[in-house]
C-alpha positions in Angstrom: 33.1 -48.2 -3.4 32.0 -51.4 -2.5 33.7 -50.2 1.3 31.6 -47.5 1.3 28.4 -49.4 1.1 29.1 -52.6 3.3 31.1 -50.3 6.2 31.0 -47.0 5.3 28.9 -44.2 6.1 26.5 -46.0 3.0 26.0 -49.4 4.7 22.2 -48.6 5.7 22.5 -49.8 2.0 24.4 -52.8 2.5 21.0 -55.4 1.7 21.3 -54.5 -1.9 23.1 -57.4 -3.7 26.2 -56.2 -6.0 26.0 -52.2 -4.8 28.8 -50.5 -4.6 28.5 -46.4 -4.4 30.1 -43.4 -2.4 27.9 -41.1 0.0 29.5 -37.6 0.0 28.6 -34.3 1.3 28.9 -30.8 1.1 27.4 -27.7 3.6 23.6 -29.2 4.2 24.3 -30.8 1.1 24.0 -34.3 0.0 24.9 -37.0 -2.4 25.2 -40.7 -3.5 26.8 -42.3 -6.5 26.2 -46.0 -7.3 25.8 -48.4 -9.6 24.5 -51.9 -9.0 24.7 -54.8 -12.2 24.2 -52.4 -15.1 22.5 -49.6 -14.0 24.3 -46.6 -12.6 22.7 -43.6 -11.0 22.8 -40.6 -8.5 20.9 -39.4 -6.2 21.5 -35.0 -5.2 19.5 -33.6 -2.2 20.3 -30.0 -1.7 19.6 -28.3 1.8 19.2 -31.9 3.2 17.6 -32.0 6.7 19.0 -35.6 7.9 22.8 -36.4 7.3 22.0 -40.0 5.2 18.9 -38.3 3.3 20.3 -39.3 -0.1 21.3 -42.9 1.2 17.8 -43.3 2.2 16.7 -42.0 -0.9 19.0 -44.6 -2.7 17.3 -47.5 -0.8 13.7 -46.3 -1.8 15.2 -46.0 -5.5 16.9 -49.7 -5.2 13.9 -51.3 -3.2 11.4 -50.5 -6.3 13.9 -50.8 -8.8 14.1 -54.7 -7.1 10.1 -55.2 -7.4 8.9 -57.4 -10.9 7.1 -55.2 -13.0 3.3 -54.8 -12.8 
């Protein structure tokens, strides 16, 4: 997984410290599974209209995730 994110087709992702995650797909379909320290998640976007839609939605997820709180 870890692959995936630093070479794979998820390594617009590869600035996020410690991810490791699989991007997937499926008809227009798309997916990512990750997990990053001790939080895990996914990220499903059906009928997608860019092939890395969920990977860029993984990055906006993990970019605020990264801000300190307000």
């Amino acid at each position: 997984m870890i692959d995936n994110v630093q070479n794979g087709p998820a390594s617009f992702l590869k600035g996020h410290p410690g991810l490791a995650g699989i991007a997937a797909a499926a008809g227009d379909d798309r997916w990512f599974f990750g997990y990053t320290g001790d939080v895990a998640f996914a990220v499903f976007v059906a009928d997608a209209d860019g092939g890395d839609r969920a990977v860029r939605m993984a990055d906006r997820f993990l970019t605020e995730l990264a801000k300190p709180p307000a």
